[in-house]
C-alpha positions in Angstrom: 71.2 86.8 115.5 73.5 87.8 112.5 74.1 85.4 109.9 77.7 84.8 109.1 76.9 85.7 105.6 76.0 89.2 106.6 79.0 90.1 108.3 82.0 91.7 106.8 85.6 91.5 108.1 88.3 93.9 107.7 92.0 93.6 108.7 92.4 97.1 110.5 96.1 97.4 111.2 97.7 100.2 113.7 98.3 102.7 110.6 94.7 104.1 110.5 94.6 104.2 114.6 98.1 106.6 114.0 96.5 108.5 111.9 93.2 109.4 113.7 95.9 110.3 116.7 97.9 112.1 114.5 95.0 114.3 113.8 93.2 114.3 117.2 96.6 116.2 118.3 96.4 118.7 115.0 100.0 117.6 114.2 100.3 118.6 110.5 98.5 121.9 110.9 100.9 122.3 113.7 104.0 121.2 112.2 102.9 123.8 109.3 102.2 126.3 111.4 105.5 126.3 113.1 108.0 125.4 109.9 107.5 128.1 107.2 107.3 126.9 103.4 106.4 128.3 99.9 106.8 123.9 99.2 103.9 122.4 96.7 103.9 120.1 99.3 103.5 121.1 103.3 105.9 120.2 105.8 103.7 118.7 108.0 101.8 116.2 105.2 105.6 115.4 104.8 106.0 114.1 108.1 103.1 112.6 109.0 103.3 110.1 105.7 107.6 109.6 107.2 106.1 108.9 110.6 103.2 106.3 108.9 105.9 104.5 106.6 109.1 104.7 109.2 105.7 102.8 111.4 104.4 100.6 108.6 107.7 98.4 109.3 109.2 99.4 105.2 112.2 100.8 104.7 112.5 104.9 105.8 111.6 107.1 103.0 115.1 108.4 101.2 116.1 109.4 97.6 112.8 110.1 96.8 113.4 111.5 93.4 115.8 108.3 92.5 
């Protein structure tokens, strides 16, 4: 049997279950493949990290560069 001391808890919240789904169904590669862009950044890392925060419960991302 375990002692308690050997046991480590972790709060695991719905954010990292999103994201294994969110790459399960390939959606950034997708979402790139499908939306062109020359962007530092690529489309589809942009909306998966609007779909995490918009889920997250926070405010939407807006006005970024304010």
């Amino acid at each position: 049997m375990f002692e308690l001391q050997e046991i480590e808890l972790y709060d695991v919240y719905h954010l990292p279950i999103i994201k294994a789904y969110a790459d399960r169904i390939d959606l950034v590669n997708t979402i790139n493949r499908l939306v062109p862009s020359r962007m530092a950044i690529k489309p589809g890392t942009l909306v998966l990290a609007m779909v995490l925060d918009a889920l997250s419960g926070r405010h939407p991302l807006y006005r970024i560069d304010s």
